[in-house]
VMD Tcl script that draws the C-alpha trace (Angstrom):
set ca {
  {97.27 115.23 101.72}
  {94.87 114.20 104.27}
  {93.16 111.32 102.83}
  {94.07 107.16 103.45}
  {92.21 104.68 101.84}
  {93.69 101.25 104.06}
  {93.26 97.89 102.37}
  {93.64 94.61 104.08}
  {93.35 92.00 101.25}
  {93.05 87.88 101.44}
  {92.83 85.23 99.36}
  {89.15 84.99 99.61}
  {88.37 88.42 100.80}
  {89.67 92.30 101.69}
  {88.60 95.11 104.69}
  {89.17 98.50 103.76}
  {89.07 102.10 105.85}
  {88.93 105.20 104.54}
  {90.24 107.93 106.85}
  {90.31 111.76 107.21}
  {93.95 112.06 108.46}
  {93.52 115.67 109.59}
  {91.39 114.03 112.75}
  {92.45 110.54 112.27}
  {88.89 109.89 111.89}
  {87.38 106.94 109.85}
  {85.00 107.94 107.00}
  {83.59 104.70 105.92}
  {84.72 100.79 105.98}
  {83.74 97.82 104.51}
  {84.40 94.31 104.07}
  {84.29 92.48 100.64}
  {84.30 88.61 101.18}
  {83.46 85.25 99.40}
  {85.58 86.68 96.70}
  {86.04 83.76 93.49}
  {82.85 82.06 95.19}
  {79.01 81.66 93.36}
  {77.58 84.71 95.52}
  {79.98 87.06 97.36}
  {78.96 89.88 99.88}
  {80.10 93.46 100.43}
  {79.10 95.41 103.60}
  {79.48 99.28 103.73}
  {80.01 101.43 106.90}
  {79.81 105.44 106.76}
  {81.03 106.94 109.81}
  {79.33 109.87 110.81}
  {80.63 112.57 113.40}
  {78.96 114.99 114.87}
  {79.05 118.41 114.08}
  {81.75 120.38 116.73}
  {79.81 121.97 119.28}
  {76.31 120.01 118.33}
  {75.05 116.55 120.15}
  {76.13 113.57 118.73}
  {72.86 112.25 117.19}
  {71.75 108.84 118.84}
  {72.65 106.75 115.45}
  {76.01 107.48 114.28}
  {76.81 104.85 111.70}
  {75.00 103.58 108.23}
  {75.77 99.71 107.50}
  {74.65 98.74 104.00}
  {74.98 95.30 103.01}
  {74.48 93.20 99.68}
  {74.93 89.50 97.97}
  {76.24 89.79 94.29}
  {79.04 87.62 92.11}
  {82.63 88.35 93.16}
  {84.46 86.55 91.09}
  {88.16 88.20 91.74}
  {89.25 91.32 93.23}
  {89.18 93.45 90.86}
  {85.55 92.95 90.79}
  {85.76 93.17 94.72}
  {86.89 96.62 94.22}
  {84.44 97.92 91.53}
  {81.54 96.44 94.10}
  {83.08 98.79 96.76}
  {83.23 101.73 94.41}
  {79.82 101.42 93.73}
  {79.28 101.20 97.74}
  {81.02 104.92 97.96}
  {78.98 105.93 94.93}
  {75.59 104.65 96.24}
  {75.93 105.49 99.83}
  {78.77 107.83 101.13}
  {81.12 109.11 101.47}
  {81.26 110.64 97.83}
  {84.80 109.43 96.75}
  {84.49 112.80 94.12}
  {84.91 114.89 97.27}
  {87.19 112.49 99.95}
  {88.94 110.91 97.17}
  {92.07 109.14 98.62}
  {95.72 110.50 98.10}
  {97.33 107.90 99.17}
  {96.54 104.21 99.59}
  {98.22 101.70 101.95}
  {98.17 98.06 101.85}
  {98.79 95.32 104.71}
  {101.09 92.81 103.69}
  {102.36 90.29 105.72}
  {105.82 89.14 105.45}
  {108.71 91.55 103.82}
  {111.83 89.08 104.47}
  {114.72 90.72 105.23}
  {114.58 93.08 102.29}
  {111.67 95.66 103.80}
  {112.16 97.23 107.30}
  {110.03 100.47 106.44}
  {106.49 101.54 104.38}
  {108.12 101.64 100.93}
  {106.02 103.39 97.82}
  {104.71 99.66 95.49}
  {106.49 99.68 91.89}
  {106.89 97.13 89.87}
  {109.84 95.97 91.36}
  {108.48 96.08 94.70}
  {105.37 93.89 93.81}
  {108.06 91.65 92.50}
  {110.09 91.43 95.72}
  {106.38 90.34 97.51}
  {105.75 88.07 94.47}
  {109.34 86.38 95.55}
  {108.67 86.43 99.25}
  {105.82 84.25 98.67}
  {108.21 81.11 99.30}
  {107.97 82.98 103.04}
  {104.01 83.48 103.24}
  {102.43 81.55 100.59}
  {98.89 81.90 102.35}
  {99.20 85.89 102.77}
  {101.44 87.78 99.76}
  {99.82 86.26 96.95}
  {96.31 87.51 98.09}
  {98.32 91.07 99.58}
  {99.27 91.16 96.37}
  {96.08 90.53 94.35}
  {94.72 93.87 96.51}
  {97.79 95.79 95.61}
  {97.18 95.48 91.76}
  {93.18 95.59 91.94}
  {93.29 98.76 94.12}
  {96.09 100.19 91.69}
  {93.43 99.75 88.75}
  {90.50 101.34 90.99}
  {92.70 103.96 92.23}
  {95.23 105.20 89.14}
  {97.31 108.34 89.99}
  {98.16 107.82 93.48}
  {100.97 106.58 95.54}
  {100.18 103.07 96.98}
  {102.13 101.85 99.63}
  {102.97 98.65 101.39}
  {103.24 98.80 104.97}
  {104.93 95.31 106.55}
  {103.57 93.26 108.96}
  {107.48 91.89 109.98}
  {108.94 95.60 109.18}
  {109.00 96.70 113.16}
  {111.64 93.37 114.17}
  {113.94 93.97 111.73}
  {115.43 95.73 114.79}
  {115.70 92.52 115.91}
  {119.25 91.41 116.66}
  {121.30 88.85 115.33}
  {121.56 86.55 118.48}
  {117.11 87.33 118.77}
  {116.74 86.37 115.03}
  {118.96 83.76 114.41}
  {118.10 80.18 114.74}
  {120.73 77.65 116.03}
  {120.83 75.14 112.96}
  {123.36 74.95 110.03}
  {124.56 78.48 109.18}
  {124.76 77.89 105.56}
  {121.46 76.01 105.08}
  {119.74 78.82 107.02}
  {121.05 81.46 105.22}
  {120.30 79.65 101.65}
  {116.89 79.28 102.58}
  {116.33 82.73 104.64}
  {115.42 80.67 107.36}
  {115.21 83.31 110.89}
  {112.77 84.88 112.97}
  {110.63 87.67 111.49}
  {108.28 88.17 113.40}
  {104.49 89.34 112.81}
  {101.75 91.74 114.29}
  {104.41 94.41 113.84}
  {102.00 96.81 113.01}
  {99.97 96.62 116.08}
  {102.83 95.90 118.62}
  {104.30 99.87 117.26}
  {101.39 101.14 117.46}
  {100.84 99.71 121.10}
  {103.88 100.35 122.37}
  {103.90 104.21 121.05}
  {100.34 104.44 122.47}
  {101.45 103.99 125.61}
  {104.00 106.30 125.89}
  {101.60 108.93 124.44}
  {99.23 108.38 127.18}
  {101.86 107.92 130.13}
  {103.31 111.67 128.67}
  {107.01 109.82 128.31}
  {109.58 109.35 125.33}
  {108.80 106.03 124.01}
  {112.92 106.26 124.15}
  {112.78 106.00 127.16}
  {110.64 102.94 127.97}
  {111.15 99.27 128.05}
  {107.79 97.87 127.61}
  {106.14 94.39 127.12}
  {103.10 94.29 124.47}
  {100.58 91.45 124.73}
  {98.75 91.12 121.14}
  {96.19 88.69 122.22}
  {93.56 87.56 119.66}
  {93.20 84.22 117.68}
  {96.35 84.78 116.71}
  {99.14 85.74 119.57}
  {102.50 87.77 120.10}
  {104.09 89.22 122.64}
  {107.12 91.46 121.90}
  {109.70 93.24 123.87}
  {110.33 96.70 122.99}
  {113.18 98.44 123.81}
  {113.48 102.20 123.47}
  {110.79 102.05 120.55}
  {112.71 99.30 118.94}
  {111.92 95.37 118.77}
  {114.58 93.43 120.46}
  {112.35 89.82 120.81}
  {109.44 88.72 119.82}
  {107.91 85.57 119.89}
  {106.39 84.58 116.72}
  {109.51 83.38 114.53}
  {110.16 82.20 110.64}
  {106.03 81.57 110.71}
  {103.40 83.01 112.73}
  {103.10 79.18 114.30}
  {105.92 79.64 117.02}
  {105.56 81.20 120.44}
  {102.08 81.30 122.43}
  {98.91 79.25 122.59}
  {96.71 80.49 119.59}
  {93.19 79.54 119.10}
  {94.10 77.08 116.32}
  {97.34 77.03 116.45}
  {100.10 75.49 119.26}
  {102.54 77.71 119.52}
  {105.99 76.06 120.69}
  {106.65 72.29 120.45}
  {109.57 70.11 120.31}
  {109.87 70.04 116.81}
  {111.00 65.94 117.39}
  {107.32 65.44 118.42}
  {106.84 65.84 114.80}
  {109.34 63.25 113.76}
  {107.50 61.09 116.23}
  {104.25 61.79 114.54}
  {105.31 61.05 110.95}
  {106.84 58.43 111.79}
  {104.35 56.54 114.23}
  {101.24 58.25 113.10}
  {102.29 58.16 109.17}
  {101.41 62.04 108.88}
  {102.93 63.92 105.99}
  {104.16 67.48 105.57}
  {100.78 68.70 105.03}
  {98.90 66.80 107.48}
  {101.66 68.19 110.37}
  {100.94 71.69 108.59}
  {97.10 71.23 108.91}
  {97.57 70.01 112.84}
  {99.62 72.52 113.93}
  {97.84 75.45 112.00}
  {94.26 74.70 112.47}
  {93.80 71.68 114.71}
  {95.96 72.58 117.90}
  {96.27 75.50 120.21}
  {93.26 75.97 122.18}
  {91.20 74.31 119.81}
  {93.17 71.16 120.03}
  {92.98 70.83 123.53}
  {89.14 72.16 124.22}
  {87.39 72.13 121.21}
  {86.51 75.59 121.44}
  {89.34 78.11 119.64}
  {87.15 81.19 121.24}
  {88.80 82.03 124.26}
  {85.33 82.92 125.50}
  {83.83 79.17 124.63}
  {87.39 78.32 126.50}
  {86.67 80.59 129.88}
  {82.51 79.44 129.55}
  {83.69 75.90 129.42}
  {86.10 76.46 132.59}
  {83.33 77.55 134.57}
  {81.00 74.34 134.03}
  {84.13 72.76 135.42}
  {84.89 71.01 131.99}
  {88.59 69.59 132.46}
  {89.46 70.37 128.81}
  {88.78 73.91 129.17}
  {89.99 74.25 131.89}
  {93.53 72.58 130.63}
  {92.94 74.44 127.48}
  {92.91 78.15 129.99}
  {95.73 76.45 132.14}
  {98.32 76.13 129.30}
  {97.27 79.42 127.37}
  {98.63 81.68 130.87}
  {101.02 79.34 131.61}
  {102.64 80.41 127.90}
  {101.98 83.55 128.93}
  {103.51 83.90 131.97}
  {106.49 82.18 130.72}
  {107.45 84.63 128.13}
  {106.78 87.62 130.65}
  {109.73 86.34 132.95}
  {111.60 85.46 129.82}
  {111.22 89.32 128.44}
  {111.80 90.69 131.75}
  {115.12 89.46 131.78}
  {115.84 89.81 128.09}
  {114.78 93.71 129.13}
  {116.42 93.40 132.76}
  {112.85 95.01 133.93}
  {110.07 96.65 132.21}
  {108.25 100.27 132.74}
  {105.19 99.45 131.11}
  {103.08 96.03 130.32}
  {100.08 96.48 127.71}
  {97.35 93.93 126.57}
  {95.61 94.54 123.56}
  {93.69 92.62 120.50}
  {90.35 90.76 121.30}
  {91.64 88.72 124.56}
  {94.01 91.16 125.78}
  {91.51 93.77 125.86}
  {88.04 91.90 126.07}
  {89.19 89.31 129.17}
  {90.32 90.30 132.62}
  {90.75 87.25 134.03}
  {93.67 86.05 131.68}
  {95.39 89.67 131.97}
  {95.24 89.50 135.82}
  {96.22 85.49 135.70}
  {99.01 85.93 133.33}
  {100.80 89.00 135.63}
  {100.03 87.24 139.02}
  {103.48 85.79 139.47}
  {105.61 88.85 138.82}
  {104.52 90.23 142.12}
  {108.49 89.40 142.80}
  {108.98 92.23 140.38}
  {106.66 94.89 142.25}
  {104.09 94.46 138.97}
  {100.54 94.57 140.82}
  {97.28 94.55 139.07}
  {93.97 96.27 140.60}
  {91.13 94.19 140.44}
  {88.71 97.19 140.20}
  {90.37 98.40 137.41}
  {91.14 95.29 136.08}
  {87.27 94.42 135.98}
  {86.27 98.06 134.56}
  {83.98 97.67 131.49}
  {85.71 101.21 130.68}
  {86.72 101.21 126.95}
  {90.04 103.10 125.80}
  {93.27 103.29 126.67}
  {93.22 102.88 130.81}
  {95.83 101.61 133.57}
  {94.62 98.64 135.56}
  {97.74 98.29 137.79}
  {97.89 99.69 141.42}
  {99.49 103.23 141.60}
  {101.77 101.60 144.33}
  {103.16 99.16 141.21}
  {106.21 98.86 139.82}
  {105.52 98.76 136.36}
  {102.21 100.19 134.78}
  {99.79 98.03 133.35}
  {97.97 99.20 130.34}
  {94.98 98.05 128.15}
  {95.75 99.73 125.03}
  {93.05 99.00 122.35}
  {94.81 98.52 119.01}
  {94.49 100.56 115.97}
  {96.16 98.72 112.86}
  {94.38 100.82 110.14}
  {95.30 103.97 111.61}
  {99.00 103.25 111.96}
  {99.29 101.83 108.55}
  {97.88 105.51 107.23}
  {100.14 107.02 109.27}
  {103.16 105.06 107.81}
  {101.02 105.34 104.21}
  {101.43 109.41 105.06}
  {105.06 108.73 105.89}
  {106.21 106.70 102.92}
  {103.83 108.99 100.66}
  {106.03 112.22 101.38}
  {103.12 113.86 103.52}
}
mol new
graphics top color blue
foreach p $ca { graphics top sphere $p radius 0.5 }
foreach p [lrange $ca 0 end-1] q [lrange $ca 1 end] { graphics top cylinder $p $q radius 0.2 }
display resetview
């Protein structure tokens, strides 16, 4: 078994890699979007690698793209069979033995990659109440890609599966037991996947147990975590029952009192859903800037635009809170590692968010710091405390490996 196809379904749209698991190499991708919409649009990617031993040829990759009717996924997944068939790689001879699906929230009942039955699609069916944007389209993928691809174990791979290490005093919010409990109301946590993978990465490249390690992992993209990890194992993490609470976002705030929302319903006259729609895609950086690209955030900064610049202000100042906070939840950290499109694309807010914790002997080189290097690389001194990483993240991969896992590979 050596082949993952890796699906990544939405409401309106679903990515997919297919990878050779022998090298860990990616095949071919795609992206199938506009789904249920008048025209939709499928782009195709074939990888290619070059021969061992021969030049890599100056154009390594193929992108085909096309406009045709999508009107559900199953449809969405016939258009990207017909990609394979028309362009590569031939699905006859790389056909997948396994495929492996994101979904986002798993409760309390999934803390692993478990094989999809029909009683599993039923538990993410149930655990909708949880993530009504996310299952229900995780689960529209699941069934389409079970009709495209019959005969093959499928599995689900968890974005909240890596904190149910999480203990009880780290997941348990301080409100009426009882209520809490009726309504499954605790942290989860999210951008599992990529904070295992991250944190596992590391230790691979710093040649140490990941037993041995207490690390802090930065997920920085439009969406933000940062966990603390613990021997390999999640012991906080700061998105909680949603992926609202915890640090600036680009659209969304993060933590709030939640009595500035009783303020606003009742002075303002917002409902439920207008408080949803604020804090979801009208606040974080957005809300403050205008801008919910940290790079429209850091260009506005430098023309000396006081929103921006209050918009960058609050975003480290988040950050740098939940770095002492982790420290002491840890009491210290080996390792520290940025990753997703800020934590990997912006130097300034890795080097702003760490340049407190010089108490702590953490010390970031600016050379390094700056390097356009790509890959895995340290950008703290080698007189520092604690090693600073940039560790680019790999979802896709690590859901085939768990697919591999769960599969009986």
């Amino acid at each position: 078994m050596s082949i993952v196809l890796v699906v990544n379904s939405g409401s309106s749209s679903f990515k997919y890699q297919l990878l050779d698991m022998e090298t860990e190499g990616v095949l071919a991708s795609g992206l199938v979007e506009r789904i249920g919409q008048e025209t939709g649009r499928c782009r195709h990617t074939v990888h290619v690698t070059a021969a061992e031993g021969e030049p890599a040829p100056t154009m390594l990759d193929a992108t085909y793209e096309r406009e045709l009717p999508i009107p559900d996924h199953f449809a969405g997944f016939a258009a990207m069979l017909e990609d394979f068939g028309a362009h590569g790689p031939n699905l006859a001879d790389n056909a997948p033995d396994a495929v492996g699906h994101r979904v986002v929230h798993g409760g309390a009942r999934f803390f692993e990659p478990t094989l999809v039955t029909p009683l599993v699609e039923i538990n993410i069916e149930e655990l909708e109440v949880l993530a009504p944007l996310h299952n229900p389209a995780n689960l529209a993928g699941i069934i389409a890609a079970k009709r495209a691809f019959p005969g093959v174990p499928h599995v689900a791979v968890f974005d909240t599966a890596f904190h149910q290490t999480l203990p009880p005093d780290a997941y348990t919010y301080a409100i009426d037991a009882e209520l809490a409990a009726h309504h499954r109301i605790r942290r989860y946590g999210f951008h599992g996947t990529s904070h295992k993978y991250v944190s596992e990465a590391a230790a691979t490249f710093l040649d140490r147990p990941v037993a041995e390690l207490k690390q802090i992992v930065f997920h920085l993209g439009n969406g933000a975590s940062v966990t603390a990890v613990d021997g390999g194992r999640s012991v906080e993490t700061s998105m909680g029952f949603t992926p609202l609470e915890g640090l600036v976002m680009g659209t969304r705030s993060g933590d709030i009192d939640p009595a500035a929302l009783f303020q606003l319903h009742r002075r303002a006259g917002l409902d439920v859903d207008a408080l949803d729609d604020l804090l979801n895609k009208r606040s974080g950086l957005k809300g403050l800037s205008g801008f919910s690209d940290m790079r429209d955030v850091m260009a506005g900064r430098q023309r000396g635009e006081a929103a921006a610049t209050l918009a960058y202000d609050v975003y480290v100042h988040r950050l740098r809170a939940y770095a002492g906070a982790y420290l002491a939840q840890l009491g210290g950290a080996d390792v520290i590692s940025f990753t997703a499109g800020i934590g990997e694309n912006a130097p300034a807010v890795r080097a702003d968010a760490l340049a407190t914790l010089g108490f702590v002997g953490v010390e970031v080189d600016a050379a390094r710091n700056e390097s356009p290097d790509r890959g895995i690389r340290v950008i703290s001194t080698d007189a520092s405390a604690v090693t600073v990483l940039v560790v680019p993240t790999n979802e896709e991969l690590e859901i085939a490996r768990q697919t591999l896992q769960a599969a009986g590979a």
